[in-house]
N, C-alpha and C positions, 0 to 999 in steps of 0.2 A: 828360661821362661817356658822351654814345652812342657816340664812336669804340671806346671800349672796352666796350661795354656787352655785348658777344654772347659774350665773353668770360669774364666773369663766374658763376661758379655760384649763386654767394650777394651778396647787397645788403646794405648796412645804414643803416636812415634815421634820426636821433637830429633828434627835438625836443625842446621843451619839455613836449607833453603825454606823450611816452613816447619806446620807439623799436620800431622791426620788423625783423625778419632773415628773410630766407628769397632764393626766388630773385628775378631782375629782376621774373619776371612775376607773381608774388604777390605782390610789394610794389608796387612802381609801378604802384596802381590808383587811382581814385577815392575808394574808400570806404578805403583802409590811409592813403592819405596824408589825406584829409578829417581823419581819427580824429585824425591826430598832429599835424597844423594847428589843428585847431579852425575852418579855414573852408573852404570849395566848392575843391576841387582840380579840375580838370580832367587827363587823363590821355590826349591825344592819340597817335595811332598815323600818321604822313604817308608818302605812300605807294612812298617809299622803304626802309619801318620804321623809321624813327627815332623815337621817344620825344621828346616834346614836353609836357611840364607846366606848367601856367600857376594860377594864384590866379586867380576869377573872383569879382569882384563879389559878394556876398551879396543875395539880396532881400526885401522889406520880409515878413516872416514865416517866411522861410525858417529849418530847423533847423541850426545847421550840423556836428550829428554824420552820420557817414557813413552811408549806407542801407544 
């Protein structure tokens, strides 16, 4: 998706726990994608600007709704 991502007006990210629509930069965050995962999304920026998401690990107490 990042070759095309600058492109884009609007995103749409469909999980299981729901889905989001808005632009790249309101959805591809942290706390929008954490919500729809149910676990720690990570939401990198490299310094090219490409968009880098990764699943991280949970840790022993951690909440995993979004902040």
């Amino acid at each position: 998706m990042n070759p095309i991502l600058h492109h884009l007006d609007t995103v749409v990210y469909v999980a299981a726990g729901g889905s989001a629509t808005g632009s790249p930069q309101e959805v591809i965050t942290f706390a929008t994608l954490t919500g729809l995962y149910g676990t720690p999304i990570e939401v990198l920026r490299s310094s090219d600007g490409q968009l880098v998401v990764v699943g991280r690990p949970e840790r022993a107490g951690e909440c995993p709704a979004a902040d």
